[in-house]
C-alpha distance (Angstrom), angle and dihedral (degrees) to the residues before:
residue distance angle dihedral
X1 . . .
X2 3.81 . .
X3 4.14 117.5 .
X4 3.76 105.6 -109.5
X5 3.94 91.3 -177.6
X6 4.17 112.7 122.7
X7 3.90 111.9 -106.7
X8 3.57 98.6 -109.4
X9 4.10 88.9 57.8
X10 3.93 90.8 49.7
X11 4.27 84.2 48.1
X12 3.52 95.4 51.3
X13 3.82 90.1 50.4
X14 2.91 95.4 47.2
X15 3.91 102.8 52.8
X16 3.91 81.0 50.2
X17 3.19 92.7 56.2
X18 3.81 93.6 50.4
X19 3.50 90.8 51.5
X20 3.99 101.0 46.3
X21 3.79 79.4 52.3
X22 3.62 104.5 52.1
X23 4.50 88.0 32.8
X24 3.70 79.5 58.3
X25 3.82 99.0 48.6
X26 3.06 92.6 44.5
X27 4.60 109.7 48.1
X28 3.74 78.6 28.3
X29 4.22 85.4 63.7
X30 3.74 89.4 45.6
X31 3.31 94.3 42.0
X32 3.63 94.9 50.6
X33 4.00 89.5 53.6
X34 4.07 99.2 44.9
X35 4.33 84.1 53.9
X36 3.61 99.2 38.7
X37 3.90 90.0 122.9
X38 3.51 89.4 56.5
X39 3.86 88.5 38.0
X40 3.88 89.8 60.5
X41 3.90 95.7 39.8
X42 4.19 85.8 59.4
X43 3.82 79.1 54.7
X44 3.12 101.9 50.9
X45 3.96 99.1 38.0
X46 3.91 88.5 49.0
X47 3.73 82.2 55.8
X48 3.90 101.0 46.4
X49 3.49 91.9 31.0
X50 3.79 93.8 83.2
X51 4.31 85.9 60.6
X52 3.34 94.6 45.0
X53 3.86 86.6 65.2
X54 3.57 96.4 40.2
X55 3.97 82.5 61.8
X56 3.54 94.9 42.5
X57 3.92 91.6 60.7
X58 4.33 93.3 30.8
X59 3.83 103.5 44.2
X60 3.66 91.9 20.8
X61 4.23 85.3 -126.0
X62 3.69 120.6 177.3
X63 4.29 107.8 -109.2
X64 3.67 89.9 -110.6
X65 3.77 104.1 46.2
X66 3.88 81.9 50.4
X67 3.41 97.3 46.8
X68 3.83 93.1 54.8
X69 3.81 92.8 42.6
X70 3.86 89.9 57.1
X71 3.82 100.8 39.4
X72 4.29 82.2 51.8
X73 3.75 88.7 54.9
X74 3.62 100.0 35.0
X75 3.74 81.1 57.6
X76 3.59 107.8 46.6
X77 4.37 87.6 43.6
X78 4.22 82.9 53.5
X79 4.03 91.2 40.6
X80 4.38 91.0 48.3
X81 3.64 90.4 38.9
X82 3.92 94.8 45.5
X83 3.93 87.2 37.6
X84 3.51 89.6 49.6
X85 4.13 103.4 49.2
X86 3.97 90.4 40.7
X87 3.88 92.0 53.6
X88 3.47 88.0 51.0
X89 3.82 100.6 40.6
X90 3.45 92.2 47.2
X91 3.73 99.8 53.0
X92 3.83 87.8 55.2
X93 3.62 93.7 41.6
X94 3.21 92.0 58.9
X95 3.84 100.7 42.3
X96 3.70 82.3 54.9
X97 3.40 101.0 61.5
X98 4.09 88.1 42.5
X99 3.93 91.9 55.5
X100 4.31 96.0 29.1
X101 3.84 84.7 102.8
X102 3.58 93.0 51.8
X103 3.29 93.1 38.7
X104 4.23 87.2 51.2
X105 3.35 89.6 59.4
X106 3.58 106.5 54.0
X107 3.44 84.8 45.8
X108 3.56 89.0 58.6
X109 3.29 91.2 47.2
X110 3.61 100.6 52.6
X111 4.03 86.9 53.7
X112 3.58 91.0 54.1
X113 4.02 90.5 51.8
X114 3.24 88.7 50.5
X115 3.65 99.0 42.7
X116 4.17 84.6 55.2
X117 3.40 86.8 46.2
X118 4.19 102.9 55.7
X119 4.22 82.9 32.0
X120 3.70 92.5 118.1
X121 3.82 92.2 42.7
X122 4.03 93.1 36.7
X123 4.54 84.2 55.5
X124 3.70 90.6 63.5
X125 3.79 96.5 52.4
X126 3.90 114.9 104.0
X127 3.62 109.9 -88.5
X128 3.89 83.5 -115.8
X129 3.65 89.5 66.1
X130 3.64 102.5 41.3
X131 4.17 89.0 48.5
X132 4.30 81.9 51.0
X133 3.87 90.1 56.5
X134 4.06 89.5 48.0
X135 3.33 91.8 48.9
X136 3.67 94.6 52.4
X137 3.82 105.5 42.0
X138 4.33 86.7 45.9
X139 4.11 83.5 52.1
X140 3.81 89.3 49.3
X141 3.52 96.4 42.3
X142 4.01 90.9 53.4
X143 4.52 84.6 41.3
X144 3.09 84.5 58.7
X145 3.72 112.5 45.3
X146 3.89 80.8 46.1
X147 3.99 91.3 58.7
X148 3.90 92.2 45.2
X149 3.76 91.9 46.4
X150 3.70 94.4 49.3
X151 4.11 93.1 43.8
X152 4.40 85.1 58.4
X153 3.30 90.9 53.6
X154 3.87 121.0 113.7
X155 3.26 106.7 -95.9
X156 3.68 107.0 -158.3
X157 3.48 110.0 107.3
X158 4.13 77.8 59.6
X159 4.03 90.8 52.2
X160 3.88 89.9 47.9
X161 4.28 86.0 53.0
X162 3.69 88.7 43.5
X163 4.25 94.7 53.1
X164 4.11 84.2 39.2
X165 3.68 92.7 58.5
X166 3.86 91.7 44.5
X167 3.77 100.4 78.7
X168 4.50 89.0 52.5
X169 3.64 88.1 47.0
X170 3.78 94.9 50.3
X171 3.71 94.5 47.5
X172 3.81 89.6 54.0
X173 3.69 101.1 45.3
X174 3.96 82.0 59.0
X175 3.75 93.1 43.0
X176 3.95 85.9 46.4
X177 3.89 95.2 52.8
X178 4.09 92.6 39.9
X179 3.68 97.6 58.9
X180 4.21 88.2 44.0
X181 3.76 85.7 56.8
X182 4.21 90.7 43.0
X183 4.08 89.2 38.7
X184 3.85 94.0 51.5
X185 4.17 100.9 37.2
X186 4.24 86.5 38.6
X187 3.73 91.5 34.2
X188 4.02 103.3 120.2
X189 4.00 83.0 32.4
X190 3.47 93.0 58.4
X191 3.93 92.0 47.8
X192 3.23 101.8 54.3
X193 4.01 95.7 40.1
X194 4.27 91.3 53.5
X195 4.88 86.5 41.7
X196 4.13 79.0 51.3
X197 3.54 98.0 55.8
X198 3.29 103.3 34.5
X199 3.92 130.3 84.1
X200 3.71 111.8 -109.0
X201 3.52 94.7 -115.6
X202 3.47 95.0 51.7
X203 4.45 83.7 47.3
X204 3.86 85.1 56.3
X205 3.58 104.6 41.7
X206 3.96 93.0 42.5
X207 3.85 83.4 50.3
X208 3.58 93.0 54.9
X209 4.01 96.6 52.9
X210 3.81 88.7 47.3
X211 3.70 92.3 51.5
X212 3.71 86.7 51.2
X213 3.89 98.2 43.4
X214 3.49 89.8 52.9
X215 4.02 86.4 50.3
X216 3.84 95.4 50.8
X217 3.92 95.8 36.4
X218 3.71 98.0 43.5
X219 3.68 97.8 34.6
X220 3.84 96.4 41.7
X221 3.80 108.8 25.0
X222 3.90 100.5 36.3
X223 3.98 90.5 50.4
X224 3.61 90.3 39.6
X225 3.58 90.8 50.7
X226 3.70 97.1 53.1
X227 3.20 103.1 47.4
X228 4.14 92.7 49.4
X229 4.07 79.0 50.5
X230 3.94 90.5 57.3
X231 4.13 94.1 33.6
X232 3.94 71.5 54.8
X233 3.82 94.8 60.3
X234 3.14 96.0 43.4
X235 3.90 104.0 52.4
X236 3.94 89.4 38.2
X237 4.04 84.8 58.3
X238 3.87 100.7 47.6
X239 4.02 95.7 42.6
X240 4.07 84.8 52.8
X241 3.91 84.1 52.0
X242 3.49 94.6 41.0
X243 4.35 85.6 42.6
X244 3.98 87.7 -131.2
X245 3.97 102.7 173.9
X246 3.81 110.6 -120.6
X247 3.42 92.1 29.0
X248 3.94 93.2 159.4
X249 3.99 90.2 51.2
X250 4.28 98.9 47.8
X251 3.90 93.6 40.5
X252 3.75 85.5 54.0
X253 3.93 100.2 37.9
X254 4.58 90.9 47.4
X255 3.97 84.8 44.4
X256 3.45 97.8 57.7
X257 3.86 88.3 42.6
X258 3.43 82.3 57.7
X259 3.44 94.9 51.5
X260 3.88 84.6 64.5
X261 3.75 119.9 88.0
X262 4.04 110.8 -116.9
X263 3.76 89.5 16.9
X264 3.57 111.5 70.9
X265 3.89 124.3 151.4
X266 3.47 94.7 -68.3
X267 3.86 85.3 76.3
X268 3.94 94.8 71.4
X269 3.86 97.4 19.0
X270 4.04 99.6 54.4
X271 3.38 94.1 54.0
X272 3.73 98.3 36.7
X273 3.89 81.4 66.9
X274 3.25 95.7 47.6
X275 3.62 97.5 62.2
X276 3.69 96.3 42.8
X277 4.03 80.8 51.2
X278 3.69 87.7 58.6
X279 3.31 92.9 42.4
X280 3.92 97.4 55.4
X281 3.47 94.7 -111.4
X282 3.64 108.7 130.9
X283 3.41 104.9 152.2
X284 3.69 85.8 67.9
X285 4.05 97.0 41.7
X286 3.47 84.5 53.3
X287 3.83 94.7 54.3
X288 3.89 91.7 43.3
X289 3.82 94.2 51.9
X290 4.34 89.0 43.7
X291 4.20 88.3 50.9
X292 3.95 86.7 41.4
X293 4.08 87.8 52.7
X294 3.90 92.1 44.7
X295 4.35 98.1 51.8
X296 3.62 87.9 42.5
X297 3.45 95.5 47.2
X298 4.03 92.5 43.9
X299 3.20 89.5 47.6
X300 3.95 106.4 51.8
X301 3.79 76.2 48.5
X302 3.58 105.9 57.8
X303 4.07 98.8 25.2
X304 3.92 92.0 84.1
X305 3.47 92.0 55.1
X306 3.59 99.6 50.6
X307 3.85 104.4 34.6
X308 3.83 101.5 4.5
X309 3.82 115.4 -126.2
X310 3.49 96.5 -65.3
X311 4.20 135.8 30.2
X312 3.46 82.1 -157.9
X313 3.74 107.5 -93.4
X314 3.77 135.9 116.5
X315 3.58 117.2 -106.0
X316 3.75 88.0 -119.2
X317 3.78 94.4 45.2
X318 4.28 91.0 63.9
X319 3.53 87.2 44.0
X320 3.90 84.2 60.8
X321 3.32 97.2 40.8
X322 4.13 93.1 46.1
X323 4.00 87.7 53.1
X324 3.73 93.1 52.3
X325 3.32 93.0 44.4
X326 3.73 95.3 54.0
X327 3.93 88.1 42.0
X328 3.76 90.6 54.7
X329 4.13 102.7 44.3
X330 3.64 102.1 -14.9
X331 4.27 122.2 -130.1
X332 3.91 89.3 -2.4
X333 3.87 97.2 49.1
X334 3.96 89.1 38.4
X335 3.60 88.5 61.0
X336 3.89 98.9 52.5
X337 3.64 89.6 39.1
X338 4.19 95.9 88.3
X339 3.48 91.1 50.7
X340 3.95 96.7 47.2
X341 3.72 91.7 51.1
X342 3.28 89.3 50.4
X343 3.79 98.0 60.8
X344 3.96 89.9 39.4
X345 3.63 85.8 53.1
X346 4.06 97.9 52.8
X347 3.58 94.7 37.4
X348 3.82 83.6 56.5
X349 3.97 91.2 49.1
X350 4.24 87.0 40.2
X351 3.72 84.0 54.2
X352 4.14 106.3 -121.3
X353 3.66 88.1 137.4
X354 4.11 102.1 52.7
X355 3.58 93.1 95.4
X356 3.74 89.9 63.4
X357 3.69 100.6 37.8
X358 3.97 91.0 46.8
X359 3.88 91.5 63.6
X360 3.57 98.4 41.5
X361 4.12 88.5 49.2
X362 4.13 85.2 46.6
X363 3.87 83.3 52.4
X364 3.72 101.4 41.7
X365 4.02 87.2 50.8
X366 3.37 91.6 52.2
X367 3.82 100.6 50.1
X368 4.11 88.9 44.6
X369 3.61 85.8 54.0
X370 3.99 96.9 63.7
X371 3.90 82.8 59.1
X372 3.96 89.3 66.3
């Protein structure tokens, strides 16, 4: 049916329109950080929530008992398992930044054995070229003094930030595991109190973005997630074959590059052999390349299964979307970019954007049409 309305009414709502939008973007950001405990309880009572029912039915458990008994044990698993990976992280961490100047060194050696090396090849570069490489391993050199000058400083002004920010954190790890107990014993309560009080279109759109959060979240993340876990095992077993120092550290670091589209583990690993290559190491560069093989291999495997071949976006359209992200809040944003796009892009298909796309098609018709 065509719009009869005048121009100036389809302006108006449109420029509302704009403006709920971006007003809702933009407390709905805020908002989102202020109740993040509450934010991450949801989480975590949507994913214990499923158990608590199981229990329910099984043990024949009242809600609440059930409740507490899985918020307990979802919180001692995420204590160990935190406990666990920090202890570990931080030993290596910190025997990292004991042996980095060692580790500089060699490295520095190594470039200037392979700079001897490639000498006769590196003399009939273009002067251009050979200036470039100057330039770059004098800017490293000075990086990297700066990074190993920084890491021996004292650090405790950072300790005395690190016990302020105890006390906050504290108070919302309690606040986060309270309102998972309250969300999953008051769940269907809480439901049908906010789909009371809220107008029906507001019931409908809501229930559109949550049906595509949990698409994008649980299709993307969750896949994405366990696959980094198992590219995870893997690296962490070769480097202890290969007896790579900080082998907890680099397995983690190259999976979570692989966790990034365009990245992958080739990023770290390729190059890694490369140098040992150089270096005459071949034992190693043969190791590399065989671990390299094995994730990529495991991982064309498994990725069909657990995200199909294809989230649903164009090659081109994640490249977009990884650019932006990076532009916007660099590695962090970049990595909640895919997902974001995603829901954008299937609340677009779903239709929660027609009313502003209508007017500003009404509008654009009607300013082309003064042309004719």
């Amino acid at each position: 049916m065509q719009d009869t309305r005048p121009y100036w009414k389809v302006a108006v709502s449109l420029t509302f329109s704009l403006i709920g939008t971006v007003l809702c973007l933009y407390f709905g950001y805020k908002l989102l950080g202020f109740f993040m405990p509450f934010v991450i309880g949801w989480v975590i009572a949507s994913i214990a929530s499923p158990m608590v029912n199981w229990l329910e039915k099984r043990v024949k458990l009242i809600k609440k008992w059930g409740s507490a008994l899985i918020i307990i044990g979802v919180l001692g698993m995420v204590g160990l398992i935190i406990y666990l990976l920090a202890s570990a992280v931080t030993r290596e961490v910190v025997s990292l930044i004991q042996n980095m100047p060692d580790m500089y060194q060699d490295l520095e050696s190594g470039m200037e054995t392979i700079g001897e090396s490639l000498n006769g090849i590196f003399r009939l570069l273009p002067v251009g070229v050979q200036e470039g490489w100057h330039t770059m391993m004098d800017n490293l050199e000075k990086t990297m003094g700066d990074i190993i000058g920084k890491l021996s400083e004292p650090t405790v002004s950072a300790a005395g930030r690190l016990a302020k920010g105890i006390p906050p954190a504290l108070i919302a790890t309690i606040v986060t595991f309270i309102s998972a107990y309250f969300f999953i014993a008051e769940r269907e309560e809480v439901l049908m109190w906010a789909k009371r009080i809220a107008p029906n279109a507001l019931v409908s759109r809501m229930t559109m973005v949550m049906d595509n959060l949990k698409y994008a979240v649980g299709g993307y993340f969750k896949a994405q997630l366990k696959i980094m876990v198992v590219v995870y095992i893997l690296l962490l077993v070769g480097f202890l074959v290969l007896k790579i120092h900080f082998a907890f550290l680099l397995a983690f670091l190259i999976a979570f590059l692989d966790f990034l589209p365009f990245f992958g583990t080739g990023t770290a690993l390729i190059p890694w052999a490369v140098y040992k290559f150089m270096m005459g190491n071949y034992k190693m560069v043969a190791g590399l390349l065989i671990l390299y093989g094995v994730t990529q291999l495991v991982r064309q495997l498994i990725q069909p299964k657990l995200v199909g071949d294809s989230m649903g976006l164009k090659p081109l359209v994640t490249l977009l979307l990884l650019y932006a992200g990076y532009k916007a809040g660099g590695v962090f944003a970049m990595i909640f970019a895919v997902p974001v796009g995603l829901i954008v892009i299937n609340l677009y298909k779903a239709g929660a954007f027609d009313y502003i796309l209508d007017d500003a098609k009404i509008l654009m018709e009607g300013i082309l049409s003064l042309r004719n």
